[in-house]
FIKOLZA-1660 file (N, C-alpha, C; in steps of 0.1 Angstrom, whole numbers, plus 5000, padded with zeros to 4 digits):
% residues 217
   i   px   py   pz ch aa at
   1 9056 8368 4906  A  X  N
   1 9051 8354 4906  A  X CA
   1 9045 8351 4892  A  X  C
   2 9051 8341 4885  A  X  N
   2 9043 8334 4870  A  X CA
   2 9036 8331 4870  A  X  C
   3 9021 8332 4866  A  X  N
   3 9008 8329 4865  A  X CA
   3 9013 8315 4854  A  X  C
   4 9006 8305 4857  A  X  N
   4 9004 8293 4847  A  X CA
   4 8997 8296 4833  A  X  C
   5 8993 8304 4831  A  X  N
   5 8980 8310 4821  A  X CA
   5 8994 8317 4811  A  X  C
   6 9006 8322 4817  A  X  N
   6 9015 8332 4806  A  X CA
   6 9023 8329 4795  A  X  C
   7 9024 8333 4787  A  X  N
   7 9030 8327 4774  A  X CA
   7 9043 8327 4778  A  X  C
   8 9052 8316 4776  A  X  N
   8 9061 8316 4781  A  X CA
   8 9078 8318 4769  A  X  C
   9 9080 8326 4771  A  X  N
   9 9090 8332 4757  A  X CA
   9 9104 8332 4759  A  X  C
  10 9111 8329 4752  A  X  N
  10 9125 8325 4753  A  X CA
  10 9130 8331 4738  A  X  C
  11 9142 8340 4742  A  X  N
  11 9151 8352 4731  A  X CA
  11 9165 8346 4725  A  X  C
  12 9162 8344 4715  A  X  N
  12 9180 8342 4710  A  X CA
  12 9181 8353 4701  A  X  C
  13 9193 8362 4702  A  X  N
  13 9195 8376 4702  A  X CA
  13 9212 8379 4711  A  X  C
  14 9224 8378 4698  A  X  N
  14 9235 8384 4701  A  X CA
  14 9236 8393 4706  A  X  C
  15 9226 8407 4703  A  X  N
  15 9231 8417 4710  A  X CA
  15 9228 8423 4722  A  X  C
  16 9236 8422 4733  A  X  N
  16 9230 8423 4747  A  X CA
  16 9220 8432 4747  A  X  C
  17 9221 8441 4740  A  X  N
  17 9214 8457 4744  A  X CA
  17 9198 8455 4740  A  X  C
  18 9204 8446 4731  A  X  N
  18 9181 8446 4721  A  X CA
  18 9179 8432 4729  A  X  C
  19 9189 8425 4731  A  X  N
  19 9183 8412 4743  A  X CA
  19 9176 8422 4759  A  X  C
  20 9183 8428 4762  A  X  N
  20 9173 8434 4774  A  X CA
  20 9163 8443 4772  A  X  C
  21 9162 8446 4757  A  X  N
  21 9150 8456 4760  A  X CA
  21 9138 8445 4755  A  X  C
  22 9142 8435 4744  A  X  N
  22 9129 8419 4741  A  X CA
  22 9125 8416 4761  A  X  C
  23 9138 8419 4766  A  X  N
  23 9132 8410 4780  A  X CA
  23 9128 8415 4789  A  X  C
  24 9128 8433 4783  A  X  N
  24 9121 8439 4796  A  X CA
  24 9109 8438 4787  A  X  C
  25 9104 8442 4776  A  X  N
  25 9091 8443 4772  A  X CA
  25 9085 8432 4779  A  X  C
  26 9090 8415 4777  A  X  N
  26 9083 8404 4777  A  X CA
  26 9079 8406 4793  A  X  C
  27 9087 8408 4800  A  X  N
  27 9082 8401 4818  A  X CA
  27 9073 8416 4825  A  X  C
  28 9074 8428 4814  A  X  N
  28 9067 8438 4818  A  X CA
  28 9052 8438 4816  A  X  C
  29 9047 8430 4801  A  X  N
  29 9037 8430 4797  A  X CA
  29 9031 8419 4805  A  X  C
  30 9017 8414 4809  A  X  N
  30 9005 8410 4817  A  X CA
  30 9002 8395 4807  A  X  C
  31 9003 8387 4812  A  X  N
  31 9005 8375 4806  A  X CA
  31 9019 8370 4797  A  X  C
  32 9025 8376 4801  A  X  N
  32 9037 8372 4795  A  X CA
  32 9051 8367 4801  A  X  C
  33 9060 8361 4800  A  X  N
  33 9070 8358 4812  A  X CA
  33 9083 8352 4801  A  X  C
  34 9093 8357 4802  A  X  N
  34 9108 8354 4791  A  X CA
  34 9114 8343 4806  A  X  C
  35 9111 8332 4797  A  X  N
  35 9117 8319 4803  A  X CA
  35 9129 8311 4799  A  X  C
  36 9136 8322 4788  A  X  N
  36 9152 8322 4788  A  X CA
  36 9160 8330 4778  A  X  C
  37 9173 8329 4778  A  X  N
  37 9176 8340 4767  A  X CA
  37 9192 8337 4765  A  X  C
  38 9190 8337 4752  A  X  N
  38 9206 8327 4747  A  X CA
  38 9213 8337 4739  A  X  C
  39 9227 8338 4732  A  X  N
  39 9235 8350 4728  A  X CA
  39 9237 8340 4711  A  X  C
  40 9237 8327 4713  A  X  N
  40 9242 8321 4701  A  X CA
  40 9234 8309 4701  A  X  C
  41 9236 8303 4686  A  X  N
  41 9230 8288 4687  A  X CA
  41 9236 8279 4692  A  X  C
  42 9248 8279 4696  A  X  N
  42 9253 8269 4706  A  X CA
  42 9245 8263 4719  A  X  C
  43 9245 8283 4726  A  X  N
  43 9240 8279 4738  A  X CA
  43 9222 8278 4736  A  X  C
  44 9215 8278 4726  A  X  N
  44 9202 8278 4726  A  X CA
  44 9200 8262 4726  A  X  C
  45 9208 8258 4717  A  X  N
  45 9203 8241 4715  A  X CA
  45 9208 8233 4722  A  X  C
  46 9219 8243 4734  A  X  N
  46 9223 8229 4748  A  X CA
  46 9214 8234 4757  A  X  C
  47 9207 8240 4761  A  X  N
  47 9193 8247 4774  A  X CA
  47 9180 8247 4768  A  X  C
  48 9175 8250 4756  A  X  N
  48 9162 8254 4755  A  X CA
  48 9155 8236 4752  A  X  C
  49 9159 8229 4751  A  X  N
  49 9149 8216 4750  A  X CA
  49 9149 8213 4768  A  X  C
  50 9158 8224 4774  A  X  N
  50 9158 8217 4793  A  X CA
  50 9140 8223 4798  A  X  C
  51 9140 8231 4791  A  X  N
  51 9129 8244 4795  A  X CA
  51 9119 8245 4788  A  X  C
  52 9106 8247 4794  A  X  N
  52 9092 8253 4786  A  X CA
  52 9088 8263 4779  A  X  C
  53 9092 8266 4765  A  X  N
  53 9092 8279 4765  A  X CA
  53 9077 8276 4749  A  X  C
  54 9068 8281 4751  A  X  N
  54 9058 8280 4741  A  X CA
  54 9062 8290 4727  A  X  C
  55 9070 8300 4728  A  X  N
  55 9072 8310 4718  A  X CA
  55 9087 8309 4721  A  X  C
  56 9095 8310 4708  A  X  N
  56 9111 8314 4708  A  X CA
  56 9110 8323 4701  A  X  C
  57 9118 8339 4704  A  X  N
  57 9120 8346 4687  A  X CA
  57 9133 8348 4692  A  X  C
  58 9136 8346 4673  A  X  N
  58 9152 8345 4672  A  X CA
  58 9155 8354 4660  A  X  C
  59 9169 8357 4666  A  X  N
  59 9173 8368 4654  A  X CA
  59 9186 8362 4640  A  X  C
  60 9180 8364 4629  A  X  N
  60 9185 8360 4617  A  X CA
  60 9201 8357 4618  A  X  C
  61 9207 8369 4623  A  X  N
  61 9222 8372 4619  A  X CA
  61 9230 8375 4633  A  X  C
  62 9230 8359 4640  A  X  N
  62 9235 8360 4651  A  X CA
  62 9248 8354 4648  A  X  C
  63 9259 8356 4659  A  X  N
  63 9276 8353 4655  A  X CA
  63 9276 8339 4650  A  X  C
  64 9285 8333 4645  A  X  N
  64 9285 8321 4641  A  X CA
  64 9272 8316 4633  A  X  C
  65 9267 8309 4637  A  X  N
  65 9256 8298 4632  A  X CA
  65 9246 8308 4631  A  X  C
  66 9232 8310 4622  A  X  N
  66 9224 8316 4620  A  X CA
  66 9212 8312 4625  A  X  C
  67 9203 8323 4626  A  X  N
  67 9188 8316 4628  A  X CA
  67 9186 8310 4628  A  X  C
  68 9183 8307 4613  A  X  N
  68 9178 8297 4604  A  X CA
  68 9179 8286 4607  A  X  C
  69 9195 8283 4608  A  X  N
  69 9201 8272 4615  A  X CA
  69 9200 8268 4629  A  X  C
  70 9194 8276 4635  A  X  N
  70 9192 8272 4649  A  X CA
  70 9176 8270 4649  A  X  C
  71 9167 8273 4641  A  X  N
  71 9153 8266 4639  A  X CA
  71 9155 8254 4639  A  X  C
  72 9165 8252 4623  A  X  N
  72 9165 8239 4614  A  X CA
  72 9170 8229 4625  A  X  C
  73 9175 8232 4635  A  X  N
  73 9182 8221 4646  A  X CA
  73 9167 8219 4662  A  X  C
  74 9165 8231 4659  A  X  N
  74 9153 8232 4672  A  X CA
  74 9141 8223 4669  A  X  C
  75 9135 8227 4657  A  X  N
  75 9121 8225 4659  A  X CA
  75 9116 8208 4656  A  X  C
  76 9124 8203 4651  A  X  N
  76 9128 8187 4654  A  X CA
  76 9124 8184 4670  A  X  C
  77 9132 8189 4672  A  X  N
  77 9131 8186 4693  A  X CA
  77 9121 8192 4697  A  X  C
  78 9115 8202 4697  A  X  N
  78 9106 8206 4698  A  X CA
  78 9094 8209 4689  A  X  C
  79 9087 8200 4686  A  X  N
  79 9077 8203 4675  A  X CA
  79 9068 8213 4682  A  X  C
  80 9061 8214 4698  A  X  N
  80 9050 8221 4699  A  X CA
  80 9052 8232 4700  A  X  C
  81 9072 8233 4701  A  X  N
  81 9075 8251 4701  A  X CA
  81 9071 8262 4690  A  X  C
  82 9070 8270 4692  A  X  N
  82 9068 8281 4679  A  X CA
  82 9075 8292 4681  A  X  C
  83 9082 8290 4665  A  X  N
  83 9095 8298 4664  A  X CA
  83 9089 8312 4660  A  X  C
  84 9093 8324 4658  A  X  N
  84 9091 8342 4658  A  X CA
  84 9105 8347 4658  A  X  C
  85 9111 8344 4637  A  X  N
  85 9117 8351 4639  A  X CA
  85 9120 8369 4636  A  X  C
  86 9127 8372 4644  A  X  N
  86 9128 8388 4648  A  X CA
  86 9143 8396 4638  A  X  C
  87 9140 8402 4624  A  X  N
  87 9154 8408 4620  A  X CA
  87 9150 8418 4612  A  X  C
  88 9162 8419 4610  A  X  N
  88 9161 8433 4598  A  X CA
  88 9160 8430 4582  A  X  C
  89 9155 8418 4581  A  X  N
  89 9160 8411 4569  A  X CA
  89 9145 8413 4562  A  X  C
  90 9146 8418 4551  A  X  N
  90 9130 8419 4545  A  X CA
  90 9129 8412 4531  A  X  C
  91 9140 8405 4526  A  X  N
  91 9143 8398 4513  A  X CA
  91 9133 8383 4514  A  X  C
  92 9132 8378 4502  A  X  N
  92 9121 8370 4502  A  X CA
  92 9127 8355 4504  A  X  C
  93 9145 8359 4497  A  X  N
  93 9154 8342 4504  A  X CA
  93 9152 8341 4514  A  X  C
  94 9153 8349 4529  A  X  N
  94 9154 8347 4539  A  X CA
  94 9141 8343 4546  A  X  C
  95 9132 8351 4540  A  X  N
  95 9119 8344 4547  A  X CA
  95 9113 8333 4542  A  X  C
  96 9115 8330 4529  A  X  N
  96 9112 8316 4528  A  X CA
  96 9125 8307 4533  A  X  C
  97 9138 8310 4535  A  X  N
  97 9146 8299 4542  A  X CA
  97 9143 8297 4555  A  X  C
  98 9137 8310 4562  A  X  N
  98 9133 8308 4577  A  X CA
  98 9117 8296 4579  A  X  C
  99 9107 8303 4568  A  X  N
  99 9093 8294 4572  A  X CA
  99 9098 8280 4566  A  X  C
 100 9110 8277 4561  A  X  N
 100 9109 8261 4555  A  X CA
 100 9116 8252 4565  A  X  C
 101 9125 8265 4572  A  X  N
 101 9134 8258 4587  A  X CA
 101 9125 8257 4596  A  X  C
 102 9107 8262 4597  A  X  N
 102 9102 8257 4607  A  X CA
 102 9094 8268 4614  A  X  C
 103 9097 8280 4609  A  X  N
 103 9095 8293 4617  A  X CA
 103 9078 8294 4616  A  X  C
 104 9070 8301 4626  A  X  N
 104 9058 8304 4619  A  X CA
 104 9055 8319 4619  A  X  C
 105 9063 8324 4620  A  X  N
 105 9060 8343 4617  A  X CA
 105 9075 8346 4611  A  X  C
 106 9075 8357 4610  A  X  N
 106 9084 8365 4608  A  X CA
 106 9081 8378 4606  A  X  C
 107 9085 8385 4620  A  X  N
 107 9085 8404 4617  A  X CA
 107 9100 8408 4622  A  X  C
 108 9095 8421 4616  A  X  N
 108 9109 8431 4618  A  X CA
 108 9112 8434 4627  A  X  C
 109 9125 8442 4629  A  X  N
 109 9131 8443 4642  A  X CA
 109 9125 8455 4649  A  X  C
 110 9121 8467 4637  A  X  N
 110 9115 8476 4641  A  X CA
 110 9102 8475 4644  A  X  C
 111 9094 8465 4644  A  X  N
 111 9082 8463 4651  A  X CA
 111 9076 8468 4666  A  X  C
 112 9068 8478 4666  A  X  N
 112 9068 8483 4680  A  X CA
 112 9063 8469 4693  A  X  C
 113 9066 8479 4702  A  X  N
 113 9061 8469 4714  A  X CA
 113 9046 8459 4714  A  X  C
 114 9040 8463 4712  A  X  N
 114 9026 8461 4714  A  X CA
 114 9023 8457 4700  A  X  C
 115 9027 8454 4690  A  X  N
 115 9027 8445 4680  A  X CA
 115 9032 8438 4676  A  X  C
 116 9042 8435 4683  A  X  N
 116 9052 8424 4689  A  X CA
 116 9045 8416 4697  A  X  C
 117 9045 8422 4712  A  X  N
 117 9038 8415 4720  A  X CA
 117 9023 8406 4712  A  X  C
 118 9019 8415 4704  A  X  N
 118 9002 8409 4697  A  X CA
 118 9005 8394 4690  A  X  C
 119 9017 8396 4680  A  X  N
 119 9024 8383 4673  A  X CA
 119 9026 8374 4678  A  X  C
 120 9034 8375 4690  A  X  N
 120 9037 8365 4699  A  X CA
 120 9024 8358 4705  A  X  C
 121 9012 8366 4710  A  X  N
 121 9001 8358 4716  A  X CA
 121 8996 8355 4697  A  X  C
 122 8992 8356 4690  A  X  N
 122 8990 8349 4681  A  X CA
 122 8999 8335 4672  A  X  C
 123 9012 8341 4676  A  X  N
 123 9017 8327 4667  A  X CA
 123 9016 8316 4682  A  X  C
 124 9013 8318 4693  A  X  N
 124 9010 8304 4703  A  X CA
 124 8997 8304 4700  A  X  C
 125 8985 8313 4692  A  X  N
 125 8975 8309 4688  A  X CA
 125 8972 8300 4682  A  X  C
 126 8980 8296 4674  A  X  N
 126 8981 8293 4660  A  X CA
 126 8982 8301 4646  A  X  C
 127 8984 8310 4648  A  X  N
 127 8984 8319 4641  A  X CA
 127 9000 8317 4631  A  X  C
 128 8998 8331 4624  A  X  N
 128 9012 8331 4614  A  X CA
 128 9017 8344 4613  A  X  C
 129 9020 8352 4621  A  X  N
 129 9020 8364 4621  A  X CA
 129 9030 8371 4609  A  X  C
 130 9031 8382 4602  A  X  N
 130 9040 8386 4594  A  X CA
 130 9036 8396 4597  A  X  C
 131 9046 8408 4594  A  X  N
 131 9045 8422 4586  A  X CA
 131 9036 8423 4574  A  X  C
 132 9023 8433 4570  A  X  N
 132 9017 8434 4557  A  X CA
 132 9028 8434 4547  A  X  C
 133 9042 8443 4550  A  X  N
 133 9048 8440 4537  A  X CA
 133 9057 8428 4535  A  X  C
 134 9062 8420 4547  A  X  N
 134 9062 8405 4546  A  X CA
 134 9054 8394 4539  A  X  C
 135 9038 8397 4543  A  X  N
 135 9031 8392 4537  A  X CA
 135 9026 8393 4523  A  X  C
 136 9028 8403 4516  A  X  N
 136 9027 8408 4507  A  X CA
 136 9039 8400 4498  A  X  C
 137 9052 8400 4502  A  X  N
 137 9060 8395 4496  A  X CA
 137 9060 8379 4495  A  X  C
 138 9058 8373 4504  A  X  N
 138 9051 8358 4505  A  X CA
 138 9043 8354 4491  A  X  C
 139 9026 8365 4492  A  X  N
 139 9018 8362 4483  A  X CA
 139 9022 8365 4467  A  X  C
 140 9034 8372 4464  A  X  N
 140 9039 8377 4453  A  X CA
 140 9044 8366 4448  A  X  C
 141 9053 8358 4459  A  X  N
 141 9061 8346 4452  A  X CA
 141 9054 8337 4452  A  X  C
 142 9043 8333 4454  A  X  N
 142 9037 8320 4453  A  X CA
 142 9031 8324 4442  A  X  C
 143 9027 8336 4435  A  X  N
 143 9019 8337 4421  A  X CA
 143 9033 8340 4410  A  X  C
 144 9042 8344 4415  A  X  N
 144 9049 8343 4406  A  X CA
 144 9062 8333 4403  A  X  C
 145 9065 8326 4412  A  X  N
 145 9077 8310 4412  A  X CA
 145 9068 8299 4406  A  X  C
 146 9073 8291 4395  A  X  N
 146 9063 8283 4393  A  X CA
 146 9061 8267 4406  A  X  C
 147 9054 8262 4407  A  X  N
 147 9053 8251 4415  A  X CA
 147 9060 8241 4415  A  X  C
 148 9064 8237 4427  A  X  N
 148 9070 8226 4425  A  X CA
 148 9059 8216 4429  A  X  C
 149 9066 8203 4428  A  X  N
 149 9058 8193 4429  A  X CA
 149 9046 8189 4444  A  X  C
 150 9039 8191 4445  A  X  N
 150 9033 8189 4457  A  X CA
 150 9028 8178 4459  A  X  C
 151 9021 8176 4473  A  X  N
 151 9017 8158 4475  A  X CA
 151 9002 8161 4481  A  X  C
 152 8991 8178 4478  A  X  N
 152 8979 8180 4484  A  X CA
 152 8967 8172 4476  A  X  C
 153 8975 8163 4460  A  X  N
 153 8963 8153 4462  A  X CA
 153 8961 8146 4472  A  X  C
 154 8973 8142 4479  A  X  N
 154 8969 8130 4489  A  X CA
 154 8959 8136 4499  A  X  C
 155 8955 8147 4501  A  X  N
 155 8945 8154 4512  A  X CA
 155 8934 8155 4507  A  X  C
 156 8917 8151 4520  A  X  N
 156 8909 8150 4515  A  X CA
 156 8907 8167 4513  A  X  C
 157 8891 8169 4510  A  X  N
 157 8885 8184 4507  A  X CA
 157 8884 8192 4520  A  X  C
 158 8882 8187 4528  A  X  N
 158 8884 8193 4546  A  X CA
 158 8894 8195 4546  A  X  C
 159 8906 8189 4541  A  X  N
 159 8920 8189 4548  A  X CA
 159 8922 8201 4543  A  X  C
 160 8922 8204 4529  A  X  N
 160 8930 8215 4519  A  X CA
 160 8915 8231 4526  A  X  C
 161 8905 8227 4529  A  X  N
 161 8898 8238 4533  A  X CA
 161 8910 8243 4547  A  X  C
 162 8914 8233 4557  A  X  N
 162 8918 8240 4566  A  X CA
 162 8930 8246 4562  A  X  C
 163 8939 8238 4549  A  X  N
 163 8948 8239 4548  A  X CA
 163 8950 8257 4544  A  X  C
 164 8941 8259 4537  A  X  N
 164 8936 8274 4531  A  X CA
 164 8937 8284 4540  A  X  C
 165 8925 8279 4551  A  X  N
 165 8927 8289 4561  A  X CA
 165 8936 8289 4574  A  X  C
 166 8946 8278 4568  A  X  N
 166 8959 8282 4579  A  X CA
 166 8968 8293 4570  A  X  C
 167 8966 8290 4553  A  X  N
 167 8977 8298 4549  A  X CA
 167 8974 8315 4550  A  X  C
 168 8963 8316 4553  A  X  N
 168 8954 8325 4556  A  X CA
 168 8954 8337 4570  A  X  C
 169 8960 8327 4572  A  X  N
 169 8967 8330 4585  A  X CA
 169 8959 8330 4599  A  X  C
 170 8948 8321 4597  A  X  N
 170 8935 8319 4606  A  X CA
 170 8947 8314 4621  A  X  C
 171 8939 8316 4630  A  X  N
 171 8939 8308 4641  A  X CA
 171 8931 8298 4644  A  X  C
 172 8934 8283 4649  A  X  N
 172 8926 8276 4652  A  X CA
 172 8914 8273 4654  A  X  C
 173 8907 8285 4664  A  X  N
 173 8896 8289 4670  A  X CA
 173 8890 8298 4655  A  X  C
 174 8898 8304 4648  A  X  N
 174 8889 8304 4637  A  X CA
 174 8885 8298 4621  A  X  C
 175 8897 8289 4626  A  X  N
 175 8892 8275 4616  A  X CA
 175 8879 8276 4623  A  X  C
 176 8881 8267 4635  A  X  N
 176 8868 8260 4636  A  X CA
 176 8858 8265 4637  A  X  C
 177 8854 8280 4638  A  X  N
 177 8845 8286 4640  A  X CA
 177 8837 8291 4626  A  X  C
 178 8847 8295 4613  A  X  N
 178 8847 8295 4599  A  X CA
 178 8842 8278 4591  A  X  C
 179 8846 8267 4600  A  X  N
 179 8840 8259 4591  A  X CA
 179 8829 8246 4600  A  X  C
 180 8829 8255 4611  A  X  N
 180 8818 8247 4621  A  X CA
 180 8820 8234 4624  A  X  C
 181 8831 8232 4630  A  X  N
 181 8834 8222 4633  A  X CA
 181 8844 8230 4650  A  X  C
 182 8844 8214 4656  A  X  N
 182 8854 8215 4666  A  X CA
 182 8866 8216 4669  A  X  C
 183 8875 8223 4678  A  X  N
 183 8889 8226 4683  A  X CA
 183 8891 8212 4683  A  X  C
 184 8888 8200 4684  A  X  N
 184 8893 8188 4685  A  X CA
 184 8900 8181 4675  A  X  C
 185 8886 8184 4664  A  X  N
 185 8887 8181 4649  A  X CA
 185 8894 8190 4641  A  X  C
 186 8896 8204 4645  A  X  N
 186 8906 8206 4638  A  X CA
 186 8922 8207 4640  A  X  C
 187 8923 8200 4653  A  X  N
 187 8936 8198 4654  A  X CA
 187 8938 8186 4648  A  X  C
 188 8931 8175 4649  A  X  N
 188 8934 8162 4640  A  X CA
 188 8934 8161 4627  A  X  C
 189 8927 8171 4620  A  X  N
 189 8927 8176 4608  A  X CA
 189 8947 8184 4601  A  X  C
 190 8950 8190 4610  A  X  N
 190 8960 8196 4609  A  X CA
 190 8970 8184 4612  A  X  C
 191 8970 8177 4622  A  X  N
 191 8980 8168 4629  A  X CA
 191 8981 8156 4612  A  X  C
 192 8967 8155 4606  A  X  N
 192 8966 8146 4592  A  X CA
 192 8973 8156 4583  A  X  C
 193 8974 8162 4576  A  X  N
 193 8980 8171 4570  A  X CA
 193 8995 8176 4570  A  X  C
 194 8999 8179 4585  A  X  N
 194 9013 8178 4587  A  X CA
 194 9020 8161 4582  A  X  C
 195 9009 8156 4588  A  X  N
 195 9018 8139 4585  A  X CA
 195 9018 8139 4568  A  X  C
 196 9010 8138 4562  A  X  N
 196 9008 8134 4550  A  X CA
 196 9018 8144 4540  A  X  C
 197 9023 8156 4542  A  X  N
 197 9030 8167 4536  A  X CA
 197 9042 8168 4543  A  X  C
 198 9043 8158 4555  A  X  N
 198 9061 8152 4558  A  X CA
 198 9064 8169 4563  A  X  C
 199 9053 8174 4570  A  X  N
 199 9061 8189 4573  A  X CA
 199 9061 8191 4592  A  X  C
 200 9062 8202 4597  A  X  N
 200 9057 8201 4611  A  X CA
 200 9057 8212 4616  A  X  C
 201 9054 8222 4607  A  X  N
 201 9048 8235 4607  A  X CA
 201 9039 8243 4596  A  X  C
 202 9031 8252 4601  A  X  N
 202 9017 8257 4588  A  X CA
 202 9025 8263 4581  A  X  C
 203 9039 8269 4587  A  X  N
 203 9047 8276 4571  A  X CA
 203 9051 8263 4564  A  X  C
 204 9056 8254 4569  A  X  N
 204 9062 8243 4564  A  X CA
 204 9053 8236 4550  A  X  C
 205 9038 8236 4557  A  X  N
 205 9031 8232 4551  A  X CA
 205 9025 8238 4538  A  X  C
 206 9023 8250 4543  A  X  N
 206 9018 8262 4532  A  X CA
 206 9029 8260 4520  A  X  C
 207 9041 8263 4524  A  X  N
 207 9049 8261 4515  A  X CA
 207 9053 8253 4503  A  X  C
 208 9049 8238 4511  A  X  N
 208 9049 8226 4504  A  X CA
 208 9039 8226 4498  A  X  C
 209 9028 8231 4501  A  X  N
 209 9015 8233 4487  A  X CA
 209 9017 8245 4483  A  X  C
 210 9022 8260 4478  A  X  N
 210 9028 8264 4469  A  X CA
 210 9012 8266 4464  A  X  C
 211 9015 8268 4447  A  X  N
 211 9004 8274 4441  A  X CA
 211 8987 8267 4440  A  X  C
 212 8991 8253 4450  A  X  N
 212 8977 8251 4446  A  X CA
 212 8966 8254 4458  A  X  C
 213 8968 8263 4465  A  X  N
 213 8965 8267 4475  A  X CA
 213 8960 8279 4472  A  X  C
 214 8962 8288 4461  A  X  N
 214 8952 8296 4449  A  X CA
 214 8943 8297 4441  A  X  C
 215 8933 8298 4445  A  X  N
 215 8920 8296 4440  A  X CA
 215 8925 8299 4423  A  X  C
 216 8922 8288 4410  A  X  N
 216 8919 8292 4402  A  X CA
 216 8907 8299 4393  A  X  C
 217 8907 8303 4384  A  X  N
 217 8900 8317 4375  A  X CA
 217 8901 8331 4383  A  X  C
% end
């Protein structure tokens, strides 16, 4: 029986064999429940807007249409979903094509159980979960690609504080607990920010502010 309280996770993943073992971990683990599971982007983007699913992870190099491309068409329809995608891909094109399609983590395939499962209750946190050496590569290219144009003057000094500690990889609850304010206000804070940076994700967003999101000296 589904507790209302379980994170509710849905798999897109070609290969039957690693789709049953994502689905035995999910419905084995205690708060957790796989509320569907698709083989291609076809069939993810004619079912998954039918269904509740709070977490998707999806795999980069599925038959036909890719990941990416099945974010870039998802998260439109679903803004409050959060995408976790799952590959073998450790290159820094892919992961920034994936966080700009929408995604807000990205780990590997070889990720064990119970750090997987951790990701997933954090990216429904709010969180941004990566691999240290994912994130590592993240932080490389943002000191080293020069900037493109950003639009974080238009954000007040609150906005770009939270903005910092989303790129940070905070969770909401520790926004607000780091700058002493409310879960209320820092959703509206964030909800201001997405609008204003035309994005609808904290990778989306992080991204779109780029180097100024680096403390200078």
């Amino acid at each position: 029986m589904a507790n209302p309280s379980d994170i509710l996770v849905s798999i897109i993943e070609d290969d039957a064999s690693v789709r049953k073992i994502l689905v035995e971990w999910i419905n084995r683990a205690k708060g957790y429940q796989c509320a569907g599971q698709y083989h291609c982007v076809e069939s993810a983007v004619a079912h998954l807007p039918k269904i509740k699913s709070d977490v998707v992870l999806v795999d980069i190099n599925l038959s036909g249409q890719s990941g990416i491309q099945c974010v870039q068409q998802l998260k439109p329809v679903l803004p409050e979903t959060q995408f976790l995608m799952l590959t073998v891909y450790e290159d820094s094109d892919h992961i920034f094509d994936a966080l700009k399609a929408g995604a807000s983590g990205y780990m590997l395939k070889r990720t064990p159980r119970g750090e997987l499962l951790a990701s997933i209750k954090q990216v429904h946190e709010g969180g941004s979960p990566m691999t240290g050496y994912i994130a590592r590569k993240v932080v490389q290219s943002f000191k080293l690609t020069q900037p493109e144009k950003t639009e974080t003057d238009g954000l007040s000094p609150r906005e770009m504080d939270v903005l910092r500690l989303l790129a940070k990889g905070c969770s909401y609850k520790e926004i607000a607990d780091s700058l002493n304010i409310g879960m209320g206000t820092v959703n509206t804070h964030i909800h201001r920010i997405y609008h204003k940076l035309h994005v609808q994700s904290r990778a989306q967003a992080v991204a779109r502010a780029g180097q100024s999101l680096i403390p200078k000296g």
